[in-house]
N, CA, C and O atoms as a GROMACS GRO file, in nm:
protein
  608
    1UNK      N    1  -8.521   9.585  13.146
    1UNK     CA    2  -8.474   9.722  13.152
    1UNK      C    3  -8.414   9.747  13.291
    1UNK      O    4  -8.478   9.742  13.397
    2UNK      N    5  -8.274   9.776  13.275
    2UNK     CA    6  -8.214   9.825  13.447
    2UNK      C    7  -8.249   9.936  13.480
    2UNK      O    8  -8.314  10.018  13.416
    3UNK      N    9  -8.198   9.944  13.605
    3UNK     CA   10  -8.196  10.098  13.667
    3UNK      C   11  -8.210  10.236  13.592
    3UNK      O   12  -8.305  10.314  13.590
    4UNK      N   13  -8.107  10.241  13.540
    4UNK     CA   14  -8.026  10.343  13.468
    4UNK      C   15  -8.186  10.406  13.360
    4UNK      O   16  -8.256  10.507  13.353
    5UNK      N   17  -8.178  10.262  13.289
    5UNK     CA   18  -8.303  10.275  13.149
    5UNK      C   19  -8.409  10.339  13.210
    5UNK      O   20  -8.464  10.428  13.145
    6UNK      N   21  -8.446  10.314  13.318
    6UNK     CA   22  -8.597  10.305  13.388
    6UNK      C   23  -8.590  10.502  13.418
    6UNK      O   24  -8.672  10.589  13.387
    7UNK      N   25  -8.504  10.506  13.463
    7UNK     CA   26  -8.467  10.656  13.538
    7UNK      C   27  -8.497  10.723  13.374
    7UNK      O   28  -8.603  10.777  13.342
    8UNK      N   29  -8.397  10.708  13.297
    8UNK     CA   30  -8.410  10.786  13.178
    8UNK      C   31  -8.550  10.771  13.094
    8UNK      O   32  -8.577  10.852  13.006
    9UNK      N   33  -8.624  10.678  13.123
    9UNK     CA   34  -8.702  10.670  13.076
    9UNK      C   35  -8.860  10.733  13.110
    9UNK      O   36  -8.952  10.762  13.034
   10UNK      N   37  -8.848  10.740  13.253
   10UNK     CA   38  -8.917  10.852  13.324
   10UNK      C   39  -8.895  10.989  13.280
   10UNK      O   40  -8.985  11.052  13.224
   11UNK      N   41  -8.780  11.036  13.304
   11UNK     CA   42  -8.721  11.168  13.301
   11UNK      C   43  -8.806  11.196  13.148
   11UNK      O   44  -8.899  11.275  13.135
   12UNK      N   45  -8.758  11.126  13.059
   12UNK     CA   46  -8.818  11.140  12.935
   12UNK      C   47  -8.959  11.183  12.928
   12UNK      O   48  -8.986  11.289  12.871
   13UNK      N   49  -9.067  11.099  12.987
   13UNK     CA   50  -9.211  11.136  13.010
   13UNK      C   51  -9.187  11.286  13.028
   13UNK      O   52  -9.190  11.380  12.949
   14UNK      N   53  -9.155  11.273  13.192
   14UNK     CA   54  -9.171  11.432  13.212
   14UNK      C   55  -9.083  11.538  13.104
   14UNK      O   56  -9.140  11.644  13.078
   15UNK      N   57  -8.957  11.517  13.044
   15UNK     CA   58  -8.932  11.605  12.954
   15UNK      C   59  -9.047  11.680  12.862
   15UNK      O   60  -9.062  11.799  12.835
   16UNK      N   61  -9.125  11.557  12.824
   16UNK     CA   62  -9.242  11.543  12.689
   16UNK      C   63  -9.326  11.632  12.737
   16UNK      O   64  -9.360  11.722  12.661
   17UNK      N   65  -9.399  11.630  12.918
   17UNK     CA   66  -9.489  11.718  12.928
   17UNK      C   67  -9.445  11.839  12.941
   17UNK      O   68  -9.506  11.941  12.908
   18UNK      N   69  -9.323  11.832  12.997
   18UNK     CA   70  -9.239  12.007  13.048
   18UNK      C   71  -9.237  12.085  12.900
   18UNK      O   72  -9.258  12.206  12.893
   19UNK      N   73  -9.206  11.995  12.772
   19UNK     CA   74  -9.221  12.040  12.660
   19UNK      C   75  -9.038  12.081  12.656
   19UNK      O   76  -9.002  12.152  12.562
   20UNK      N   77  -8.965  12.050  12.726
   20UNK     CA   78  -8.840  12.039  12.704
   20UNK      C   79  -8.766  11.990  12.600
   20UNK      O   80  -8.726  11.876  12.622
   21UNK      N   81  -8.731  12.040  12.486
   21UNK     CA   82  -8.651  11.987  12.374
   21UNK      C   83  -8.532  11.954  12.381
   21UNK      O   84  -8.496  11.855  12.317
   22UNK      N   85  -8.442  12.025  12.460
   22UNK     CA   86  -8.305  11.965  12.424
   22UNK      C   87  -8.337  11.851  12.519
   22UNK      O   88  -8.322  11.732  12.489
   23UNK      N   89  -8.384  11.893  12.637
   23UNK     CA   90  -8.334  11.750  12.717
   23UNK      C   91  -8.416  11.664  12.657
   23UNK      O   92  -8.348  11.563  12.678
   24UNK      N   93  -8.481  11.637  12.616
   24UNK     CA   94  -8.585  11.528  12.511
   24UNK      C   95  -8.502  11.447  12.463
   24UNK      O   96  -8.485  11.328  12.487
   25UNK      N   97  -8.415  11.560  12.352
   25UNK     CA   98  -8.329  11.505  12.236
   25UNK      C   99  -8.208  11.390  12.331
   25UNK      O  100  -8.201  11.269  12.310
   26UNK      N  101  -8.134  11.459  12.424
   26UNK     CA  102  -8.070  11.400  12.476
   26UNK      C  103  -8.113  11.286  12.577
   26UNK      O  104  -8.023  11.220  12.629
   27UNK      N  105  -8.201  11.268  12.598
   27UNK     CA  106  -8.270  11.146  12.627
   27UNK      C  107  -8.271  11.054  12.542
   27UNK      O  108  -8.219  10.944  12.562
   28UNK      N  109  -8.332  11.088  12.436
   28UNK     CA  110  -8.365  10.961  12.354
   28UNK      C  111  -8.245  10.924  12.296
   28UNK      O  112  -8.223  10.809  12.256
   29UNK      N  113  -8.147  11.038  12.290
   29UNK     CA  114  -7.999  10.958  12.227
   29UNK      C  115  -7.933  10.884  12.310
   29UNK      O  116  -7.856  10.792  12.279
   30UNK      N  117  -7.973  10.934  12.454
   30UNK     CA  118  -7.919  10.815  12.565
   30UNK      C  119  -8.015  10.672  12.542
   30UNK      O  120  -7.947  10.569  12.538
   31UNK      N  121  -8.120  10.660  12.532
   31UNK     CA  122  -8.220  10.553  12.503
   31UNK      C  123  -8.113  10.484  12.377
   31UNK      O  124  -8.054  10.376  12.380
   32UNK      N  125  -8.113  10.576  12.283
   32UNK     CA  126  -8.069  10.495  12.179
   32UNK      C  127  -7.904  10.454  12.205
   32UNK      O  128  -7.856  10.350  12.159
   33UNK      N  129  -7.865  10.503  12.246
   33UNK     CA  130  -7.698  10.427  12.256
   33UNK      C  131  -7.717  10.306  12.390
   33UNK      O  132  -7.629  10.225  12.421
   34UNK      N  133  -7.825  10.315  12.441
   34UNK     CA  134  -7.817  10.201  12.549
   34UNK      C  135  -7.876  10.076  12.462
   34UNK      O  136  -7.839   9.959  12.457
   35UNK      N  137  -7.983  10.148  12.393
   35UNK     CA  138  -8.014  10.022  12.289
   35UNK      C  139  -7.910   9.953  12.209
   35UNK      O  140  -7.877   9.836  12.229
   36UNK      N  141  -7.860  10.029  12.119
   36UNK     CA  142  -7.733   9.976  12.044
   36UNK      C  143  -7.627   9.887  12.114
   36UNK      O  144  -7.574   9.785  12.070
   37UNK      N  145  -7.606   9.960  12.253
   37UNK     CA  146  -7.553   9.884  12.336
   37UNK      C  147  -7.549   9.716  12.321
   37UNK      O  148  -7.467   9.632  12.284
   38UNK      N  149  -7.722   9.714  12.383
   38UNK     CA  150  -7.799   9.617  12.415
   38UNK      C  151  -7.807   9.517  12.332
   38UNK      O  152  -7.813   9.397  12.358
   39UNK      N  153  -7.806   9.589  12.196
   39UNK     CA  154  -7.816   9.479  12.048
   39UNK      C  155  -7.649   9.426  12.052
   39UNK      O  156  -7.635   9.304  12.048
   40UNK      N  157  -7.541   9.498  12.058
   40UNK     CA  158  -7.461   9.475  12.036
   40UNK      C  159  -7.367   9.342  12.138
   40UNK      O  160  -7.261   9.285  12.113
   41UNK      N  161  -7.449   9.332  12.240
   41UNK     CA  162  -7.424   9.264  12.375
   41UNK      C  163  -7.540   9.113  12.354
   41UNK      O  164  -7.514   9.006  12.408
   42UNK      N  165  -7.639   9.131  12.286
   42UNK     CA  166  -7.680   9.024  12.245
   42UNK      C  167  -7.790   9.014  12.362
   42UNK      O  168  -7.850   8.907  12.366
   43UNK      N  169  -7.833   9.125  12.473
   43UNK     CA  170  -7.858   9.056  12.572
   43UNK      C  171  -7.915   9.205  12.634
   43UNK      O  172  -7.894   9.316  12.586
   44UNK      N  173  -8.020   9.161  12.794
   44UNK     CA  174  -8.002   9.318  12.834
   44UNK      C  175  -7.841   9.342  12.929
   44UNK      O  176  -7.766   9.254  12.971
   45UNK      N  177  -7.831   9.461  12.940
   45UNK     CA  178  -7.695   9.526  12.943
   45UNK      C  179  -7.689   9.559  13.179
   45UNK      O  180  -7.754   9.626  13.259
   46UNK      N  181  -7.600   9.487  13.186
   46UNK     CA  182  -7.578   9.503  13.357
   46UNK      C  183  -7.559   9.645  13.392
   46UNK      O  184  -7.518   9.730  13.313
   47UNK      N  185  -7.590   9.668  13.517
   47UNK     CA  186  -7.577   9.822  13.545
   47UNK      C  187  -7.416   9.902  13.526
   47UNK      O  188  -7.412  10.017  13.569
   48UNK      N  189  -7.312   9.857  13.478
   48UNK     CA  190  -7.195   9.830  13.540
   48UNK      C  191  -7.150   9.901  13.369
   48UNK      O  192  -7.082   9.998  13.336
   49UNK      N  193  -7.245   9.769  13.274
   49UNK     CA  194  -7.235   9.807  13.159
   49UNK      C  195  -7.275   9.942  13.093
   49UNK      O  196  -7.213  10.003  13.005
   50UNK      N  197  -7.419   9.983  13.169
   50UNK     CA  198  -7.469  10.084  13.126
   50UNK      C  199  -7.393  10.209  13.176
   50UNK      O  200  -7.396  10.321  13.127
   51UNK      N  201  -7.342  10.178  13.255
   51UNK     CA  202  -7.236  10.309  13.327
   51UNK      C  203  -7.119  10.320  13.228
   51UNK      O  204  -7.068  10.432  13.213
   52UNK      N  205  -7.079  10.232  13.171
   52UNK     CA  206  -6.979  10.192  13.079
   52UNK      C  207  -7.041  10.295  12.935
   52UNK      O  208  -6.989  10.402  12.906
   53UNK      N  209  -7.141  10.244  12.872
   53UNK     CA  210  -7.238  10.316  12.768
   53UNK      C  211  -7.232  10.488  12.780
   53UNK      O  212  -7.179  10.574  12.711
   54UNK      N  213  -7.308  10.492  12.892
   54UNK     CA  214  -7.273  10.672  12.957
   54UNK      C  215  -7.178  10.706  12.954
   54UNK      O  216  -7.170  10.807  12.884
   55UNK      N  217  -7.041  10.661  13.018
   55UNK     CA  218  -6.935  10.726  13.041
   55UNK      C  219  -6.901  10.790  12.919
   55UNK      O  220  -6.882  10.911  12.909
   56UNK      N  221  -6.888  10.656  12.764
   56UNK     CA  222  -6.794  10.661  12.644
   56UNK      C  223  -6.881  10.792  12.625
   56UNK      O  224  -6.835  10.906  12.632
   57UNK      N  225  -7.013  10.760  12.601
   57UNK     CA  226  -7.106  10.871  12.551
   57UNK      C  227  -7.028  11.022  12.614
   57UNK      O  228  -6.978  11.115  12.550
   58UNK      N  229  -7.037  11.010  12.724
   58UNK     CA  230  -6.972  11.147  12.785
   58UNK      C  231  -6.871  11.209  12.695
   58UNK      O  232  -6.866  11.294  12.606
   59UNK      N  233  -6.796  11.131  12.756
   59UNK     CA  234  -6.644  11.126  12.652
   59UNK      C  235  -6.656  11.176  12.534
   59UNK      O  236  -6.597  11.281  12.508
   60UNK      N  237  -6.734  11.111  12.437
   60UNK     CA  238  -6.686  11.208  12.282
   60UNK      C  239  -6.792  11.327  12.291
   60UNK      O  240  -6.791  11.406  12.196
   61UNK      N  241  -6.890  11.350  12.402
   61UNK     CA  242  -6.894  11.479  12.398
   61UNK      C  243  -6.806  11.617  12.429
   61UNK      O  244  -6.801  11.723  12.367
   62UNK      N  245  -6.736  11.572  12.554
   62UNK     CA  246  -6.625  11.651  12.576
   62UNK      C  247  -6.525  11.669  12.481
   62UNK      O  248  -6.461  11.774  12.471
   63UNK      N  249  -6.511  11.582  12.419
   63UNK     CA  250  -6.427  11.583  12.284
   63UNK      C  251  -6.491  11.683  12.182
   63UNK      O  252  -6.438  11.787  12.142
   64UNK      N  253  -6.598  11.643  12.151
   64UNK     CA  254  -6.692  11.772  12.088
   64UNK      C  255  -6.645  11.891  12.149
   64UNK      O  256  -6.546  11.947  12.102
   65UNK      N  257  -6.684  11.920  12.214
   65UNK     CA  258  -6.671  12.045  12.312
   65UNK      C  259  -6.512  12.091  12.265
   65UNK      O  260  -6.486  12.196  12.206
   66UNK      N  261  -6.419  11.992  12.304
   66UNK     CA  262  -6.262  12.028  12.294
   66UNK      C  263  -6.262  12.093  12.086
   66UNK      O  264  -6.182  12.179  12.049
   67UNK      N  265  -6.317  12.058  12.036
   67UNK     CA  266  -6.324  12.053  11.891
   67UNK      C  267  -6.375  12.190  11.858
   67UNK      O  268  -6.306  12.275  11.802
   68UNK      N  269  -6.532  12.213  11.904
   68UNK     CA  270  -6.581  12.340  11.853
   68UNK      C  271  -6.513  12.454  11.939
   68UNK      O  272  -6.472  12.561  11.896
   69UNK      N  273  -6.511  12.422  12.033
   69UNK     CA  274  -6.385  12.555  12.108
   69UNK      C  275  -6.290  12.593  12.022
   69UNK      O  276  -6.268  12.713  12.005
   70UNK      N  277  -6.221  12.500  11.955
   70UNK     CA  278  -6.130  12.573  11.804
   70UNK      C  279  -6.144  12.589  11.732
   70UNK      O  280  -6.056  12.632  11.658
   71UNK      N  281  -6.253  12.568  11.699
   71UNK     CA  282  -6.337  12.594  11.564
   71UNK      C  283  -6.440  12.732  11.587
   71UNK      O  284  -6.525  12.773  11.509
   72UNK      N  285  -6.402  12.787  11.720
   72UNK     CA  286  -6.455  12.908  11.763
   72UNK      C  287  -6.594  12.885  11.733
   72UNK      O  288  -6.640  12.953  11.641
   73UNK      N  289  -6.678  12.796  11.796
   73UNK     CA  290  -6.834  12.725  11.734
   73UNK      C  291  -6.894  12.782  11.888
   73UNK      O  292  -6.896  12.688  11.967
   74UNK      N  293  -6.932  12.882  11.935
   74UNK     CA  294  -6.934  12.882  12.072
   74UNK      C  295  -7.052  12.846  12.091
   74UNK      O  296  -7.068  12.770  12.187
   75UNK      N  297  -7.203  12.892  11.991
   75UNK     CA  298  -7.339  12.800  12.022
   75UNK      C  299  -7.325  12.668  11.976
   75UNK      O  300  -7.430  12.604  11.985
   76UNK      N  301  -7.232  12.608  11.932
   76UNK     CA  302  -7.248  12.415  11.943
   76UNK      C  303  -7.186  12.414  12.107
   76UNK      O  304  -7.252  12.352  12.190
   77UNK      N  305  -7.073  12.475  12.146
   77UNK     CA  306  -6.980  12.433  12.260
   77UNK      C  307  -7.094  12.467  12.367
   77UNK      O  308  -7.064  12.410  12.472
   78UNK      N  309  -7.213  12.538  12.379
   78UNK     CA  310  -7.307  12.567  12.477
   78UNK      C  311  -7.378  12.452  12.475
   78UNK      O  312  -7.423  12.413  12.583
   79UNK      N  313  -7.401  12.374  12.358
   79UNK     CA  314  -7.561  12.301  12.353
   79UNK      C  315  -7.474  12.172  12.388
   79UNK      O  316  -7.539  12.082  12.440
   80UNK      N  317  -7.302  12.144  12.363
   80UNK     CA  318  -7.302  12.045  12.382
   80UNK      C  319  -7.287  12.023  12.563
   80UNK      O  320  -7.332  11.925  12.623
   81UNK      N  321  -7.214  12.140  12.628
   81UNK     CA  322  -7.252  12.115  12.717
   81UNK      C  323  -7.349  12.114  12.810
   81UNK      O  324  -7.313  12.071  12.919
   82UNK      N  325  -7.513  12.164  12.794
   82UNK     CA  326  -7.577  12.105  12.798
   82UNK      C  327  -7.613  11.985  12.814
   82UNK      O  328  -7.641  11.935  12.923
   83UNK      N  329  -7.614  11.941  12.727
   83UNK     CA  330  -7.614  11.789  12.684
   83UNK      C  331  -7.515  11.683  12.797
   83UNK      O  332  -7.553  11.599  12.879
   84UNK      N  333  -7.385  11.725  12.762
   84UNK     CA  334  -7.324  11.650  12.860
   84UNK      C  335  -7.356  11.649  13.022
   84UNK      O  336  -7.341  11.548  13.091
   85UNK      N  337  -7.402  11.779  13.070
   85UNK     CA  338  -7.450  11.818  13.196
   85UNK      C  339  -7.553  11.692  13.222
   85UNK      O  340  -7.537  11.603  13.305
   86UNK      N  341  -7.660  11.709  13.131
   86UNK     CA  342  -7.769  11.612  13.128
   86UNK      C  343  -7.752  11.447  13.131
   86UNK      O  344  -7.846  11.370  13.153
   87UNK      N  345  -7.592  11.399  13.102
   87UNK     CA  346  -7.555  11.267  13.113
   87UNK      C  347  -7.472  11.256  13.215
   87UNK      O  348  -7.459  11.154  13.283
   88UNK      N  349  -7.411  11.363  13.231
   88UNK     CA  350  -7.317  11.348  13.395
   88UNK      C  351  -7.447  11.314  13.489
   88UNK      O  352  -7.420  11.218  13.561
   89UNK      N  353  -7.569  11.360  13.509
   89UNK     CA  354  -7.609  11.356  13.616
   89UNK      C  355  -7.665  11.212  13.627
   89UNK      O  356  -7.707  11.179  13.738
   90UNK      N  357  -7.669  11.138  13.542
   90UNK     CA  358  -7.711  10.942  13.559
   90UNK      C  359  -7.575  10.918  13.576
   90UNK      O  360  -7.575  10.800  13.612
   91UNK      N  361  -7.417  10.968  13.572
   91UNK     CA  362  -7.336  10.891  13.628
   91UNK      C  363  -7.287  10.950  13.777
   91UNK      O  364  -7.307  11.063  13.823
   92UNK      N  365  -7.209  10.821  13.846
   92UNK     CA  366  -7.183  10.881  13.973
   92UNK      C  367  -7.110  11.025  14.006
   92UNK      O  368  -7.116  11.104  13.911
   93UNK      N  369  -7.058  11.062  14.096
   93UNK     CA  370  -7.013  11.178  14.102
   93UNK      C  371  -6.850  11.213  14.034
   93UNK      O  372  -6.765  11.210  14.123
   94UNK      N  373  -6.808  11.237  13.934
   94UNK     CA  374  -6.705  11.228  13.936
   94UNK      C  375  -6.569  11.278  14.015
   94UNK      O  376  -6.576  11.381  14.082
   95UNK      N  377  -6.472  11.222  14.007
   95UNK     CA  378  -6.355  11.253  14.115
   95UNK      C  379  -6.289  11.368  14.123
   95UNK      O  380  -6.228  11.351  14.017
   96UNK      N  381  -6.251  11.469  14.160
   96UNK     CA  382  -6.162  11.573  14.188
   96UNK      C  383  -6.011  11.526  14.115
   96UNK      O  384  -5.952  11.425  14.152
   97UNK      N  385  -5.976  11.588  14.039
   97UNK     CA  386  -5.811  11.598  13.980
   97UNK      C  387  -5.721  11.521  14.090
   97UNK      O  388  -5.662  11.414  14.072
   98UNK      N  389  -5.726  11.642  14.268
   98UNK     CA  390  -5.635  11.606  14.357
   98UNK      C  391  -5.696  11.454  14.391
   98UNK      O  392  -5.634  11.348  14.404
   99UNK      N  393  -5.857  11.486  14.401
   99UNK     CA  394  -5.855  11.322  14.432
   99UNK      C  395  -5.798  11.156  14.377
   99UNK      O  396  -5.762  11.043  14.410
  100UNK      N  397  -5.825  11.252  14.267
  100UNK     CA  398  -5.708  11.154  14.132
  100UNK      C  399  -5.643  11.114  14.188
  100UNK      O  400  -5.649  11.004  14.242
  101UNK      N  401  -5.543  11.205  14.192
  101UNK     CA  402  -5.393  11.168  14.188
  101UNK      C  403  -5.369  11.127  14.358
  101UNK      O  404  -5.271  11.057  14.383
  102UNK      N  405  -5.442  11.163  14.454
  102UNK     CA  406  -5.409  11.048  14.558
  102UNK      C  407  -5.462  10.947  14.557
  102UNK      O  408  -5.474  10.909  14.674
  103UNK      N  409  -5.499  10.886  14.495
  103UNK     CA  410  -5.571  10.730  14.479
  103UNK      C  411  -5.481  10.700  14.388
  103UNK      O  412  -5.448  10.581  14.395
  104UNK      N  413  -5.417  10.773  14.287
  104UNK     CA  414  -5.312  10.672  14.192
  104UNK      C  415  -5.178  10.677  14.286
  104UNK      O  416  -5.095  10.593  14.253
  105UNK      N  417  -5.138  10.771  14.412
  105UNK     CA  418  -5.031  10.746  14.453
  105UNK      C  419  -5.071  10.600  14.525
  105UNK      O  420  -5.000  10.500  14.518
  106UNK      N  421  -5.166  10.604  14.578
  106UNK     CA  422  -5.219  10.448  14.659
  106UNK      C  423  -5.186  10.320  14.586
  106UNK      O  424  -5.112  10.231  14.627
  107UNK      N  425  -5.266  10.326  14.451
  107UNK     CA  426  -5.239  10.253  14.394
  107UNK      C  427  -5.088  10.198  14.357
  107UNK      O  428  -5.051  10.083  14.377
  108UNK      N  429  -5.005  10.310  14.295
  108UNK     CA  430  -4.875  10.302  14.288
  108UNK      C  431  -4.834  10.222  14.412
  108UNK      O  432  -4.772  10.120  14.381
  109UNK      N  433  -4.844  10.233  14.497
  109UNK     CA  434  -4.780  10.175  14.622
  109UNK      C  435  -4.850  10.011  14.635
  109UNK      O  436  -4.780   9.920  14.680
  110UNK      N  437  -4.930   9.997  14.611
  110UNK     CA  438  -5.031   9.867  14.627
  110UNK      C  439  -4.965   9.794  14.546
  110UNK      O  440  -4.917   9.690  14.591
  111UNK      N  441  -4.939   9.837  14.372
  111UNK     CA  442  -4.884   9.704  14.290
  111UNK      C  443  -4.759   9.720  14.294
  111UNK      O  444  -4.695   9.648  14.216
  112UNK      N  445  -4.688   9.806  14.375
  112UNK     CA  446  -4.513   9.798  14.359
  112UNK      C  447  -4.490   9.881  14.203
  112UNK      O  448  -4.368   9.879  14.183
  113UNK      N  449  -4.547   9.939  14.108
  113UNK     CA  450  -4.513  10.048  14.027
  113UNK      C  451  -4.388  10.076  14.070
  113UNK      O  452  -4.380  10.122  14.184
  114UNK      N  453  -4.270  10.055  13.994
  114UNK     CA  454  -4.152  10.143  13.977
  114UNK      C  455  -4.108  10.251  13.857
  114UNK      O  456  -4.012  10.324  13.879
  115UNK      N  457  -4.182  10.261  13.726
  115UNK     CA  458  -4.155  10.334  13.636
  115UNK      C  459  -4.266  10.321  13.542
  115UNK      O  460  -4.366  10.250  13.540
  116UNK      N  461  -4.202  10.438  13.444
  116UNK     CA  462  -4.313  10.446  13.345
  116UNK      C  463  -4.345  10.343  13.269
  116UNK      O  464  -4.434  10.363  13.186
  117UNK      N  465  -4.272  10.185  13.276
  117UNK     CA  466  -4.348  10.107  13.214
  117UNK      C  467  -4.467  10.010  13.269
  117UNK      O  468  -4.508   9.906  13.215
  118UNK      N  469  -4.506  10.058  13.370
  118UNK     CA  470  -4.598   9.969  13.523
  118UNK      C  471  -4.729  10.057  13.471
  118UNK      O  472  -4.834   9.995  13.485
  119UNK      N  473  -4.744  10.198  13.409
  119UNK     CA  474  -4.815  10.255  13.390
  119UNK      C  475  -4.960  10.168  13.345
  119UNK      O  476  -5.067  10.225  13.362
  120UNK      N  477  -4.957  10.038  13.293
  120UNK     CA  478  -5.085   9.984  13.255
  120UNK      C  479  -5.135   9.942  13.400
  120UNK      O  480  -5.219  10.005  13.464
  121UNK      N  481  -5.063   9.813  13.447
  121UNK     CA  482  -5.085   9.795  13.608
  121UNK      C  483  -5.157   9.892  13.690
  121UNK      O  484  -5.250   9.873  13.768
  122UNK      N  485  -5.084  10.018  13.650
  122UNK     CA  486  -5.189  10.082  13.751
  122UNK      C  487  -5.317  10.158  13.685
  122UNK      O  488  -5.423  10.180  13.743
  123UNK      N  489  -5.284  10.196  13.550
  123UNK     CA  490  -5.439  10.210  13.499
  123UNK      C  491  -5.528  10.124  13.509
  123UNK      O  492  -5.644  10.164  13.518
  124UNK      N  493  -5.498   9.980  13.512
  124UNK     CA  494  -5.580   9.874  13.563
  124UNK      C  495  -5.692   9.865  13.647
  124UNK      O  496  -5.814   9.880  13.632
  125UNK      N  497  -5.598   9.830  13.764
  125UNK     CA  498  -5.666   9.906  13.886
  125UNK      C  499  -5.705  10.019  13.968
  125UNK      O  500  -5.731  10.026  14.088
  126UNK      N  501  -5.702  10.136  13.843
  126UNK     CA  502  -5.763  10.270  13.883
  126UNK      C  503  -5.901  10.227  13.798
  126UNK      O  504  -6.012  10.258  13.843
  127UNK      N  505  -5.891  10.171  13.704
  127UNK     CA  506  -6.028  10.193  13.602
  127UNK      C  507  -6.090  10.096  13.681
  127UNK      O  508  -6.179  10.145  13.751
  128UNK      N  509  -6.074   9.978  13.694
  128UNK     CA  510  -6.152   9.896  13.789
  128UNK      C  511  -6.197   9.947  13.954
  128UNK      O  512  -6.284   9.892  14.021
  129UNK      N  513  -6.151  10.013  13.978
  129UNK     CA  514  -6.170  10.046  14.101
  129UNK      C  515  -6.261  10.176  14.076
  129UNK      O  516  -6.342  10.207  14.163
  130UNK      N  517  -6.252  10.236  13.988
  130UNK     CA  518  -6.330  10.383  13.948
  130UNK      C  519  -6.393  10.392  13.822
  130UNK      O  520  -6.412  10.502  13.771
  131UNK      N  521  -6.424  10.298  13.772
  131UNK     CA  522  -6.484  10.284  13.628
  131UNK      C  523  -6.594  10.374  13.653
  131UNK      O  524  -6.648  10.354  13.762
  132UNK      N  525  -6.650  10.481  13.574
  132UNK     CA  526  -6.773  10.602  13.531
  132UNK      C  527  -6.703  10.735  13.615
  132UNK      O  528  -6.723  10.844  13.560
  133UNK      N  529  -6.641  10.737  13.715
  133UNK     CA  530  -6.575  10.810  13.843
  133UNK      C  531  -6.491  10.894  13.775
  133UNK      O  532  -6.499  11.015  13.794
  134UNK      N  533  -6.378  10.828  13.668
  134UNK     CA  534  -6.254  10.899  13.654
  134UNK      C  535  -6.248  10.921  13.526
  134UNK      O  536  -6.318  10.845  13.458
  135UNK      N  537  -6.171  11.022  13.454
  135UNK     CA  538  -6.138  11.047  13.331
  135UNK      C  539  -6.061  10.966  13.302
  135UNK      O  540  -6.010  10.933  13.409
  136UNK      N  541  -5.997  10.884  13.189
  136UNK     CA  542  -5.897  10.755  13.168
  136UNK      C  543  -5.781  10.896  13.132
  136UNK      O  544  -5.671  10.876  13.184
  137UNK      N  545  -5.786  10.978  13.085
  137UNK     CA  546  -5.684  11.011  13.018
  137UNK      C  547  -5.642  11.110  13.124
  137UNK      O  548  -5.538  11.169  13.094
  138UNK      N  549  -5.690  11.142  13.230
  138UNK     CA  550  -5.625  11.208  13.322
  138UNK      C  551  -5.587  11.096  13.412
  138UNK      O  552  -5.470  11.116  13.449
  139UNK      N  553  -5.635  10.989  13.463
  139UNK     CA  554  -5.560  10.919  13.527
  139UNK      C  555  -5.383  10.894  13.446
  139UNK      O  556  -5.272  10.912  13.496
  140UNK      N  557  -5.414  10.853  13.328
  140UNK     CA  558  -5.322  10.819  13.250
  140UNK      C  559  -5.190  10.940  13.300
  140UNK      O  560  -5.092  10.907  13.366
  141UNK      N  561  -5.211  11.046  13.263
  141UNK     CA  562  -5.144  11.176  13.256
  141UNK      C  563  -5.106  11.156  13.417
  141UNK      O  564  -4.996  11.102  13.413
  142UNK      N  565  -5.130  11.168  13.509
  142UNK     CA  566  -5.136  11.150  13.644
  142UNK      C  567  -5.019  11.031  13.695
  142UNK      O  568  -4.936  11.071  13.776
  143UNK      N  569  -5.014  10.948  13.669
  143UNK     CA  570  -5.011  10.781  13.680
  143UNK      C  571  -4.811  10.831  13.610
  143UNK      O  572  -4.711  10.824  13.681
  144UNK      N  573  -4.812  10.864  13.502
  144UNK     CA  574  -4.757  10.871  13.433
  144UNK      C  575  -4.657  10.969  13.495
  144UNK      O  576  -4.558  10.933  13.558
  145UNK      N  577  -4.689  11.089  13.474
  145UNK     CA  578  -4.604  11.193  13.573
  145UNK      C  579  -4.524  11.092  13.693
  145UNK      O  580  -4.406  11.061  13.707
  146UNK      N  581  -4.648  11.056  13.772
  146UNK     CA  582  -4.573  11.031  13.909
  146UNK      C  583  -4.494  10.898  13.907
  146UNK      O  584  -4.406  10.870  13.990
  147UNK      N  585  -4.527  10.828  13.819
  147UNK     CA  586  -4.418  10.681  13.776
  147UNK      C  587  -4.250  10.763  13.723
  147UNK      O  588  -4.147  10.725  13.778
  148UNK      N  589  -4.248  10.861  13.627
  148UNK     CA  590  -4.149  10.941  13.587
  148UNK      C  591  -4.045  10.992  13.681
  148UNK      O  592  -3.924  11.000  13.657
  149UNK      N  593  -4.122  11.032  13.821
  149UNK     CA  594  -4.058  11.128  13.931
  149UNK      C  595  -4.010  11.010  13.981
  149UNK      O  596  -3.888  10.996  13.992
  150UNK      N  597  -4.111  10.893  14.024
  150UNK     CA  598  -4.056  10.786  14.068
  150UNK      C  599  -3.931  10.723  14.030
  150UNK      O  600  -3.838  10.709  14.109
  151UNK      N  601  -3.930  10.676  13.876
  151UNK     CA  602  -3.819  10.614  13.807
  151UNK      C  603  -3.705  10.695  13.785
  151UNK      O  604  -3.622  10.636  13.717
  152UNK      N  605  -3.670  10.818  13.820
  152UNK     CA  606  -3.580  10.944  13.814
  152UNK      C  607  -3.500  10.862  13.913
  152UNK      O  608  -3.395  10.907  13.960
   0.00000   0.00000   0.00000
């Protein structure tokens, strides 16, 4: 069991005595997607990986969130963020928008990016360099813009 497991797995105890339900629930669904993980990897899962596990997890919650907001669901869009609150805080801090986008101008400059078709190149080495840190689809959006202005 890594880092990550050990932390959530504490937190969990104390959820149980605090008598905390949601965060309970969302514990053990983090337990269980690290497990699935774990089965699916054949193996236990590197810290690197488990940040990997969290992030996606994040991700289709915000997606949730993006969903019941139009579906005018406003007590799911509360509980899910909740929930997501409760998984942001096992990943690192995430990046600022502006911070974004000056680390993809860096990047841009590092691999020679001239247009919007370099755009993988540098998602590359934004996700590797910021893997759990950054949103993929705002780097993307970001990356993209400024390759456009570039190739103009």
């Amino acid at each position: 069991m890594n880092k990550i497991s050990k932390k959530i797995n504490g937190d969990m105890k104390e959820a149980m005595k605090a008598r905390d339900k949601e965060r309970l629930s969302t514990l053990r669904m983090l337990l269980s997607e690290l497990k699935n993980a774990e089965i699916a990897e054949r193996g236990e899962l590197s810290e690197e990986k488990e940040m990997q596990v969290l992030s996606s997890y994040a991700r289709k919650l915000k997606e949730s969130i993006a969903e019941f907001e139009k579906g005018d669901r406003d007590d799911l869009v509360a509980k899910e963020k909740k929930e997501l609150e409760i998984v942001l805080s096992y990943l690192p801090k995430q990046l600022t928008e502006d911070e974004i986008s000056a680390e993809v101008e860096k990047v841009i400059a590092e691999v020679g990016a001239e247009g919007p078709g370099d755009v993988g190149s540098v998602m590359r080495e934004m996700m590797k360099r910021f893997r759990g840190r950054v949103d993929g689809k705002v780097v993307n959006r970001l990356a993209l813009d400024m390759l456009r202005k570039k190739g103009d």
